[in-house]
C-alpha positions as CSV (number, residue, x, y, z in Angstrom):
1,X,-66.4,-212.8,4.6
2,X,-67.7,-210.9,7.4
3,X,-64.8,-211.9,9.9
4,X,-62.0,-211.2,6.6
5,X,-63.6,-207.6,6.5
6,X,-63.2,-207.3,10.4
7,X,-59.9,-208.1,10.5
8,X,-58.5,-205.6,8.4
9,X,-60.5,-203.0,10.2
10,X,-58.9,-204.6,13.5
11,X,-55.2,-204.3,11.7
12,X,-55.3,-200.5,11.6
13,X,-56.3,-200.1,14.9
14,X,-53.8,-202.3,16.5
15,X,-50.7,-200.4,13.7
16,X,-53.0,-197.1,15.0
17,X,-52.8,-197.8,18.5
18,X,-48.8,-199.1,18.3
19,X,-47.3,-195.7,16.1
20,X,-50.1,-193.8,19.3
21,X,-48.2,-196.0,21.9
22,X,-44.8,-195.5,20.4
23,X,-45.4,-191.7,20.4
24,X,-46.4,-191.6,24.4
25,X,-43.3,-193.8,24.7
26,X,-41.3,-191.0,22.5
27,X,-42.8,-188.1,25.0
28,X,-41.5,-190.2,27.7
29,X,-38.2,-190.3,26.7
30,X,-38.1,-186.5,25.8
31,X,-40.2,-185.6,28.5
32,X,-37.7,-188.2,31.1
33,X,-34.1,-186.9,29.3
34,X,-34.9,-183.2,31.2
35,X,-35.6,-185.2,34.4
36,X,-32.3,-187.0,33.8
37,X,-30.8,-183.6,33.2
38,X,-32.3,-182.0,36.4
39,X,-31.1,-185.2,38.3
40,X,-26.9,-184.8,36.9
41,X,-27.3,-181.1,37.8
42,X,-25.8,-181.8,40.8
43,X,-23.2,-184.0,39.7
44,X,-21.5,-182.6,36.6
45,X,-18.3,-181.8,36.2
46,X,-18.4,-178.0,37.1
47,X,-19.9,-178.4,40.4
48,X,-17.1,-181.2,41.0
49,X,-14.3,-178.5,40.0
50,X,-16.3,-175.9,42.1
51,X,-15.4,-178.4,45.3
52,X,-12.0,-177.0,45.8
53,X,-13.7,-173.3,45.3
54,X,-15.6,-174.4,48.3
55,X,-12.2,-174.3,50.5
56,X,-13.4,-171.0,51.7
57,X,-15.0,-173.6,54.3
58,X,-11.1,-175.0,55.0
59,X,-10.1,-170.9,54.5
60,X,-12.1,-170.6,57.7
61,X,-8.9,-171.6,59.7
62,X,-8.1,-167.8,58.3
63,X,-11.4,-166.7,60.4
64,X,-9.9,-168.3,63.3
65,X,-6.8,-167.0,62.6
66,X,-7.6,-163.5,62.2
67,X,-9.4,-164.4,65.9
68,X,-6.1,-165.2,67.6
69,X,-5.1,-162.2,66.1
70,X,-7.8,-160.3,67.2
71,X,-7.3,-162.2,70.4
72,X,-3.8,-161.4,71.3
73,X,-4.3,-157.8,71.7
74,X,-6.5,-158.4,74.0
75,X,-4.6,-160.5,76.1
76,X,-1.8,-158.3,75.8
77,X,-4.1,-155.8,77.1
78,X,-5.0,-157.9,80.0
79,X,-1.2,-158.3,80.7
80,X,0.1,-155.7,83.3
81,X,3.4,-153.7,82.4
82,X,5.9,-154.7,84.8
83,X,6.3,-151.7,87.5
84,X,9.4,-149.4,87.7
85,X,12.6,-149.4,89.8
86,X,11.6,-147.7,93.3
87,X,14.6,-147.1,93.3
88,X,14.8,-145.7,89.8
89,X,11.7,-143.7,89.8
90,X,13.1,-142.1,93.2
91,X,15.9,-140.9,91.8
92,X,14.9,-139.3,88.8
93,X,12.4,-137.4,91.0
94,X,15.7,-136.5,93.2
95,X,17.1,-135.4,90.0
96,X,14.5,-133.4,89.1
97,X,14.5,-131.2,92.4
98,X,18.0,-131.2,92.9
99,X,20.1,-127.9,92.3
100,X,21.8,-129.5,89.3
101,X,18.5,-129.8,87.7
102,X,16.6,-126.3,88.9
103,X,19.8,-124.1,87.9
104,X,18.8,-124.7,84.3
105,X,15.3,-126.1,84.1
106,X,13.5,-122.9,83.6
107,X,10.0,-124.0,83.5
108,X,10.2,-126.0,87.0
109,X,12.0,-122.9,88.4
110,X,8.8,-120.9,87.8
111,X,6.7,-123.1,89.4
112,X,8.2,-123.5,92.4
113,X,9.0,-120.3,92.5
114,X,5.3,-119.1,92.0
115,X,4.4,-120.9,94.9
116,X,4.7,-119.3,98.1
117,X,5.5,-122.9,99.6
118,X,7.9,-123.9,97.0
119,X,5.2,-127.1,95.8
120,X,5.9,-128.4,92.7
121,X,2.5,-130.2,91.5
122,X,2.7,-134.4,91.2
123,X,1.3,-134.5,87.7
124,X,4.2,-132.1,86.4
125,X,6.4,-134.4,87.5
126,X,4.6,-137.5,85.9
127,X,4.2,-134.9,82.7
128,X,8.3,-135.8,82.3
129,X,8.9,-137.9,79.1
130,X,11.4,-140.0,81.2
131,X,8.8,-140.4,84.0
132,X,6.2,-141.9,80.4
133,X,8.9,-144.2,79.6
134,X,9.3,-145.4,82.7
135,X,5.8,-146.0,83.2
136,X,5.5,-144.5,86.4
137,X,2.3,-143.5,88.2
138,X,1.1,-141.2,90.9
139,X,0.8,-144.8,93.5
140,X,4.7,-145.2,91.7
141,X,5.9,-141.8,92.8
142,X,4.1,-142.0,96.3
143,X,5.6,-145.7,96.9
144,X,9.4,-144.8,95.6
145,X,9.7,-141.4,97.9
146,X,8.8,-143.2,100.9
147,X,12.4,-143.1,101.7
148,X,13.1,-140.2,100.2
149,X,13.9,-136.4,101.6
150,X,11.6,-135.3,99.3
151,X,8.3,-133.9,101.1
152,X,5.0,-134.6,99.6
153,X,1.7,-132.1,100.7
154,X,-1.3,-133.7,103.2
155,X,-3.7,-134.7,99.6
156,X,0.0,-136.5,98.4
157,X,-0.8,-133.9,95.4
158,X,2.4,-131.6,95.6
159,X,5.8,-132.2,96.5
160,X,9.0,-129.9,96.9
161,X,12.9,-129.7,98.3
162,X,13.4,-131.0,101.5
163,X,13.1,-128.5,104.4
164,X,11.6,-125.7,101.3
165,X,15.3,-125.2,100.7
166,X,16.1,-122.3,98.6
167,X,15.6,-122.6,94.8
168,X,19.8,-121.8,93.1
169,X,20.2,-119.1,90.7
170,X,18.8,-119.3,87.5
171,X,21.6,-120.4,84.3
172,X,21.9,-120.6,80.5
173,X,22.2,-123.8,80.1
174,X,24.8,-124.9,78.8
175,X,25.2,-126.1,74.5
176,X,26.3,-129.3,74.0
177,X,27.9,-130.4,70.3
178,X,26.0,-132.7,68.4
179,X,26.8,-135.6,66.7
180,X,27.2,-134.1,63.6
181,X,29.0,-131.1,64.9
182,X,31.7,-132.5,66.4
183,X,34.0,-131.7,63.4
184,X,32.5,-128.9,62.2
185,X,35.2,-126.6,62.8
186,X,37.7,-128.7,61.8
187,X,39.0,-126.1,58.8
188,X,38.7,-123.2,61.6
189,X,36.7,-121.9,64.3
190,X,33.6,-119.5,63.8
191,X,32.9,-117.4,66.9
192,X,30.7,-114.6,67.7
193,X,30.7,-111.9,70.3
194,X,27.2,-110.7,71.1
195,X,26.7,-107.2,73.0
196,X,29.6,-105.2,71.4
197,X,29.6,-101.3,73.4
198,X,28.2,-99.1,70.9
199,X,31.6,-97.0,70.5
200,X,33.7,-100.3,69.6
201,X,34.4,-101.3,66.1
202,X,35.8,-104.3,64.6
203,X,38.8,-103.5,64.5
204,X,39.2,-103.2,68.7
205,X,37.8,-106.6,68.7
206,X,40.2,-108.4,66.7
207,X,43.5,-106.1,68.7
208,X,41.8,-108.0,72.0
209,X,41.7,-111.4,70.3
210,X,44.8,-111.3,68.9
211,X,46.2,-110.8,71.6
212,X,45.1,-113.9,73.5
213,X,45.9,-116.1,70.1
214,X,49.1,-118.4,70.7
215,X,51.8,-117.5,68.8
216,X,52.1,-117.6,65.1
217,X,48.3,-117.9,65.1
218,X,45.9,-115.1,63.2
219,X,42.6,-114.5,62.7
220,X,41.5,-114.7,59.4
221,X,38.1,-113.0,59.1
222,X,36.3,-110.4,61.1
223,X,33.1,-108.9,60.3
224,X,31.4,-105.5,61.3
225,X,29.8,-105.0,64.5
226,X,26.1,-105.4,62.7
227,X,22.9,-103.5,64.1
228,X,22.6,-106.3,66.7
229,X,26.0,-105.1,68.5
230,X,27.3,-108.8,67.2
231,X,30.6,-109.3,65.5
232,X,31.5,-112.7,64.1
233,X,35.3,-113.8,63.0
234,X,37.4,-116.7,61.7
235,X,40.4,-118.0,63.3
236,X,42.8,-120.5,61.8
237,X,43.1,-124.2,63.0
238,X,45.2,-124.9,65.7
239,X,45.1,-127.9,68.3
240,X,43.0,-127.2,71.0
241,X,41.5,-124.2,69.0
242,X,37.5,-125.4,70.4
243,X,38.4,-125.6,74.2
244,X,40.2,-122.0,73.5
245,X,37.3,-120.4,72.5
246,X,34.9,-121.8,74.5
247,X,36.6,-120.3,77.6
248,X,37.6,-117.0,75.9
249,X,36.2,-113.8,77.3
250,X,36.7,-110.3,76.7
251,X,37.2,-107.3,78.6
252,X,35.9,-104.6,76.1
253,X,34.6,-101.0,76.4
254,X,34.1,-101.5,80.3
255,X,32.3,-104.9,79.4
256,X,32.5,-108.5,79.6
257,X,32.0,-110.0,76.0
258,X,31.8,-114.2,76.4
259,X,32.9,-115.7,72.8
260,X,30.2,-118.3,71.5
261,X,31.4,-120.9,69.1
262,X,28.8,-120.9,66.2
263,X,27.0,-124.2,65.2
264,X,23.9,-125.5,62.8
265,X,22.1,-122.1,61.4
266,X,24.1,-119.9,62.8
267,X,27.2,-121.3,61.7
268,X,25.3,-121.5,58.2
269,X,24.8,-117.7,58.1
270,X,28.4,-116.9,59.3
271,X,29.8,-119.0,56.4
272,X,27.7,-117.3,54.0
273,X,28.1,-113.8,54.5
274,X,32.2,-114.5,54.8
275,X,34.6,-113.8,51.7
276,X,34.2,-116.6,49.6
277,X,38.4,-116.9,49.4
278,X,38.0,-117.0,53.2
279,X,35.0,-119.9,52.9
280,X,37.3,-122.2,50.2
281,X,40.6,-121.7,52.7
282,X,38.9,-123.4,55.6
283,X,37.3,-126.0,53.4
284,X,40.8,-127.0,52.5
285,X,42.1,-127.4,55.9
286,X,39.4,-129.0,57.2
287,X,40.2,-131.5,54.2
288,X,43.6,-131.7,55.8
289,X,42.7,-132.4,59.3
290,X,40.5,-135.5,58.2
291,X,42.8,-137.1,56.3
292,X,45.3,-136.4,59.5
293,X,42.3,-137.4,62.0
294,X,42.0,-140.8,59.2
295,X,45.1,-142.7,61.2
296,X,45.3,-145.9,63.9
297,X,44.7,-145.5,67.3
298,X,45.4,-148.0,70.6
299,X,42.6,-148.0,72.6
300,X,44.0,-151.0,75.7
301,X,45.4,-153.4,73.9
302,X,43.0,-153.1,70.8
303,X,44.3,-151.4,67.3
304,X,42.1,-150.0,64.9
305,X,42.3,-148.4,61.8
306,X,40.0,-145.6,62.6
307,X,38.4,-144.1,65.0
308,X,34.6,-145.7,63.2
309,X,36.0,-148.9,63.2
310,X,36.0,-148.7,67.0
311,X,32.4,-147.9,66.8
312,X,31.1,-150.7,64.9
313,X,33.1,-153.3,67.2
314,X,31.0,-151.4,70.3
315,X,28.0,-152.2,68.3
316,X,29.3,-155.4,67.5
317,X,30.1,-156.2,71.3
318,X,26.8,-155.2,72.6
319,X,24.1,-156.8,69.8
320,X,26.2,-160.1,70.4
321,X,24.8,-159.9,74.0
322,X,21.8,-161.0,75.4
323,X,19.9,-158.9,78.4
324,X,21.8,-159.6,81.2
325,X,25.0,-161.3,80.2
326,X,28.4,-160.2,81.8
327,X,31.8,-160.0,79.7
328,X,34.1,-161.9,80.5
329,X,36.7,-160.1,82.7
330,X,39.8,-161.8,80.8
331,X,38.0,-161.6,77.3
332,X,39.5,-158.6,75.0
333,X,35.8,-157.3,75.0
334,X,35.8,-156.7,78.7
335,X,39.3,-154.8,78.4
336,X,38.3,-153.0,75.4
337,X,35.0,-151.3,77.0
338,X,36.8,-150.8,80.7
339,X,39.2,-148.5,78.7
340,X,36.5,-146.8,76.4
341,X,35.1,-145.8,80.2
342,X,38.5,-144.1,80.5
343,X,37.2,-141.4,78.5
344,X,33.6,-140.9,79.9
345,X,33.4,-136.9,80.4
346,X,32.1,-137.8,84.1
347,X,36.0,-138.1,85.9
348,X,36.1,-141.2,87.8
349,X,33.2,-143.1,86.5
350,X,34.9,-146.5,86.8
351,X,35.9,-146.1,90.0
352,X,35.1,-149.9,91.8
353,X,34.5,-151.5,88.8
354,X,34.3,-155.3,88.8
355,X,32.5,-156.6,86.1
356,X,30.4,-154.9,82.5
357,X,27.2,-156.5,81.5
358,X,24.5,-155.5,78.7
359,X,21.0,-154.9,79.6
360,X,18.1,-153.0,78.9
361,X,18.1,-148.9,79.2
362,X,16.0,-147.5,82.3
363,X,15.4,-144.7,80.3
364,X,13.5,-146.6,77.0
365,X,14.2,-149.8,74.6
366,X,17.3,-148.9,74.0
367,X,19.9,-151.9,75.1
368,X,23.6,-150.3,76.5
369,X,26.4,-151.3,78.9
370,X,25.8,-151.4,82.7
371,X,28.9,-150.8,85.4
372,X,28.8,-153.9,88.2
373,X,30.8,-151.9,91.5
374,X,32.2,-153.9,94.3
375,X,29.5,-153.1,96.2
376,X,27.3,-154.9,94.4
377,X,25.7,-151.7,93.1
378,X,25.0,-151.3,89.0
379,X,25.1,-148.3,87.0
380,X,24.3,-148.1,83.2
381,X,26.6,-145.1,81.4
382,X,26.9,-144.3,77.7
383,X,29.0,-145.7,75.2
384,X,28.2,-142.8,72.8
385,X,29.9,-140.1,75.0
386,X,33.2,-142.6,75.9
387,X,33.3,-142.6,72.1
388,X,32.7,-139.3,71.1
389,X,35.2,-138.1,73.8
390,X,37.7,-140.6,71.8
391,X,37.1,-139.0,68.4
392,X,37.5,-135.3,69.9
393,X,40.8,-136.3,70.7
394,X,41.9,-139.9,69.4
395,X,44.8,-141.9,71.1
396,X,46.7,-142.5,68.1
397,X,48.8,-145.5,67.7
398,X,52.5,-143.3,67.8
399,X,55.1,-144.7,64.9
400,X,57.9,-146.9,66.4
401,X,61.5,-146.6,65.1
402,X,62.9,-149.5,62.9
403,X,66.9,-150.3,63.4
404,X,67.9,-151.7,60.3
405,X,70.4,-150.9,57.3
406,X,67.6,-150.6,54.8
407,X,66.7,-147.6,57.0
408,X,69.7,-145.2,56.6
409,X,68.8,-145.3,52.6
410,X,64.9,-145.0,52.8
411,X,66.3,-141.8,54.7
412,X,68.6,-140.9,52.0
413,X,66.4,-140.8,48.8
414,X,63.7,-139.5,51.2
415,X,65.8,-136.7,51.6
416,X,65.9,-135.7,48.0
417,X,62.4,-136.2,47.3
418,X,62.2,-134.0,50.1
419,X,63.4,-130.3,48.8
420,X,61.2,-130.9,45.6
421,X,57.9,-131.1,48.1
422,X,59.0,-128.2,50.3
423,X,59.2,-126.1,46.6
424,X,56.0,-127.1,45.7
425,X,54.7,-126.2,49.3
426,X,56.7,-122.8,49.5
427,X,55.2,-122.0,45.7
428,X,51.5,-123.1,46.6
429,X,51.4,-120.8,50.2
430,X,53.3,-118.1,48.4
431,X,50.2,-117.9,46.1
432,X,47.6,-118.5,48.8
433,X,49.3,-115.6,50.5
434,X,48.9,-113.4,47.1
435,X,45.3,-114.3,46.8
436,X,44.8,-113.4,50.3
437,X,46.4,-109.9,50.4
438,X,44.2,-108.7,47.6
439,X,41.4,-109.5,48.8
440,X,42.0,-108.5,52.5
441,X,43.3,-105.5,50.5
442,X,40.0,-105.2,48.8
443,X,37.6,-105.8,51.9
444,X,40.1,-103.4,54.3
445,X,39.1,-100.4,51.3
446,X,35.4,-101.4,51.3
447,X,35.1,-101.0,55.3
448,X,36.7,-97.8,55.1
449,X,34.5,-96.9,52.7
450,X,31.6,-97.4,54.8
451,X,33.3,-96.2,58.4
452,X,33.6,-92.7,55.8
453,X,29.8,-93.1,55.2
C-alpha cells in the first residue's frame, strides 16, 4: 500500500516535470525563431534585390571616368601650342608699320608719333587680336624680325620703321560695304553732302548734281540743308549708279563737297524722313532689279542658276577637303575657283598660279583656299571677296539665238501680246507720274513756305 500511494505521488511529478520541460522546450523554440530571424537578415530577398543597387561599386568606372576627364585637361595643358610662322608673324608686324597700315591706323600713328624716336612699344604690338590668334610672343616677335628691317631698342622692348622713316599723312579710312549692304541701294542711291556753305540752299545742290547725272537720269528727292550744313537726296537707279557716287565731288560756294553714299543708321534716318511716295517708288525698283539680278551666270565653264548657288558649291568645294589637299588641276573644281580669283578686288592676284589647295587660316580656325605660285611660294586669299565682287556685278550667261521656223511665229504672236504690255506700262507710269507731280507739287509749296519764314 505504501509503494501504490508513492507511485501516484511520483506520476504527477514526472506529468509536472514533462508539461515544465515541454514549456523550456516551447521558450526555446520562441526564443530560437528570433535567432533564426536575425540569422536570414542577411539573406532575404530585399538585400538580394538591393545587389544590383550596389552597382554604384561597378558605377565606379564613372569615378574613373570623370578622372580621364578630369585628366585630359590636364594633359592638354601640358601640351605646347605649336609656334607661329616666322615668317608669318614677321610680316604682320611689317604690315603693321608699313605706310599702308599708319595712313589709317590712328591709334599707332599717335604713338609713334608721341615719341620723339618714333618707338612703338612690343606689347602694343602683341595687344593686336591677329598677333592673339596667332599666338605670338615677345621671344616670337624677337625671333621672326631677325631678318627683318624693322629695328628693335637695346632692352628688345620697342621697335619702329626702319631708319625712323617718316610717319605718311594721316587718312579717313576708307568704308567698306558689308555683307548685307551690298544691295542696299538697289531701288536707288541715298547720298549725303556734309559741310554745305552757309549761303547755299538745296536747290544749288541739286542744279550741280544734275548736272553730272547721265542723260535721262533725275534725282528724285532732295532734302533741306539741315542745321548741320548736310543735305541728303535720292537719285534713280541706273547701272553703275554706286561707283558714280562714290567718286562724285562738288565744287560749291568756293568749296569741295565729297558725296558719301549712306549705309546702316544713317541710311535708316534718310529713308525715314523722305516722302513716303518717294520711299514706296524705290522699294519697287529695287523689287525690279532682284528679280533682273535672279538670272544664270557662266562663271569658266560652270552654269549656275544664281549667283547663291555659286556660293554653296564654294562651300561645298572647300568642306569636301581635308587640311592640305590640292585640286586637281583638270578637275572642274580647280577651274571653277581659278576663275572665281579672276574677280579678287586685288588686280593680278593669280598671277604664277600652279596649283589651289585648302588649309587652315593663319589668321584663326577658319579653313579657306590657299594660292601654290611657281615659285613654290603659298598665299591664302578670300573666297568671300572673289564672290562678292561676282554678285556686284554678275557675268550673266547672255541668251543665244535659235534658227528655226518655229521661231519666226513665237515672234509673230509675241508681237501682239506685245502692244497690250506697253499699254499697260504707258498707263501704270502715266499714273506714277501723276502721283509724283502732286506731291513734288506739294513739298516744292511747303519749302517755300519755310524759305518765306
Amino acid at each position: 500500500m505504501a509503494e501504490e500511494a508513492e507511485k501516484p505521488k511520483e506520476e504527477p511529478k514526472k506529468e509536472e516535470a514533462k508539461p515544465e520541460e515541454a514549456k523550456p522546450g516551447e521558450k526555446r523554440k520562441d526564443a530560437s525563431a528570433p535567432e533564426d530571424a536575425k540569422r536570414l537578415k542577411p539573406t532575404p530577398p530585399d538585400p538580394q534585390a538591393e545587389k544590383p543597387k550596389e552597382e554604384p561599386k561597378k558605377e565606379e568606372a564613372k569615378p574613373g571616368e570623370k578622372r580621364k576627364d578630369a585628366s585630359a585637361p590636364e594633359d592638354a595643358k601640358r601640351l605646347k601650342p605649336t609656334p607661329p610662322d616666322p615668317q608669318v608673324v614677321r610680316l604682320q608686324v611689317e604690315y603693321y608699320l608699313s605706310d599702308e597700315n599708319l595712313k589709317y591706323d590712328k591709334f599707332f600713328h599717335e604713338k609713334i608719333t608721341a615719341d620723339k624716336d618714333g618707338w612703338l612699344e612690343l606689347q602694343l604690338i602683341l595687344s593686336c587680336n591677329k598677333m592673339k590668334n596667332m599666338r605670338a610672343t615677345k621671344e616670337d616677335v624677337i625671333a621672326a624680325l631677325k631678318e627683318s628691317k624693322i629695328e628693335l631698342n637695346e632692352g628688345q622692348t620697342a621697335l619702329r620703321r626702319p631708319g625712323n622713316a617718316a610717319l605718311p599723312k594721316l587718312e579717313s579710312k576708307p568704308t567698306h560695304q558689308k555683307k548685307n549692304s551690298i544691295h542696299a541701294h538697289d531701288g536707288g542711291v541715298v547720298t549725303m553732302f556734309k559741310g554745305v556753305p552757309a549761303e547755299q540752299q538745296w536747290t544749288q545742290v541739286k542744279a550741280a548734281v544734275q548736272e553730272k547725272l547721265p542723260p535721262k537720269v533725275n534725282l528724285w528727292h532732295v532734302s533741306q540743308v539741315n542745321d548741320k550744313q548736310e543735305c541728303t537726296m535720292v537719285c534713280a537707279p541706273f547701272d553703275g549708279d554706286v561707283t558714280f557716287f562714290e567718286k562724285l565731288s562738288l565744287e560749291l560756294g568756293g568749296a569741295t563737297l565729297k558725296c558719301e553714299i549712306c549705309f546702316g543708321d544713317l541710311l535708316q534716318k534718310a529713308l525715314k524722313d523722305m516722302p513716303k511716295h518717294i520711299r514706296d517708288k524705290r522699294e519697287r525698283e529695287s523689287r525690279k532689279r532682284q528679280k533682273e539680278r535672279n538670272r544664270p551666270i557662266k562663271l569658266g565653264t560652270c552654269h549656275f542658276n544664281n549667283v547663291s548657288m555659286l556660293r554653296g558649291r564654294v562651300k561645298e568645294i572647300l568642306n569636301s577637303r581635308t587640311d592640305g589637299e590640292q585640286l586637281k588641276p583638270d578637275g572642274s573644281d580647280f577651274k571653277l575657283i581659278k576663275s572665281l580669283l579672276e574677280f579678287h578686288p586685288s588686280p593680278g592676284k593669280s598671277k604664277g598660279l600652279v596649283g589651289i589647295k585648302v588649309a587652315r587660316s593663319q589668321q584663326g580656325d577658319s579653313r579657306c583656299f590657299y594660292m601654290i605660285r611657281d615659285d613654290g611660294t603659298e598665299e591664302d586669299f578670300s573666297a568671300k571677296k572673289c564672290l562678292d565682287a561676282v554678285e556686284a556685278n554678275p557675268p550673266y550667261v547672255q541668251p543665244e539665238e535659235k534658227t528655226g521656223d518655229k521661231k519666226p511665229q513665237a515672234k509673230a504672236g509675241a508681237k501682239k501680246e506685245e502692244p497690250k504690255k506697253k499699254e499697260e506700262k504707258t498707263e501704270e507710269k502715266a499714273e506714277e507720274k501723276a502721283e509724283e507731280k502732286t506731291e513734288e507739287r506739294k513739298e516744292e509749296k511747303a519749302e517755300e513756305k519755310k524759305e518765306e519764314k
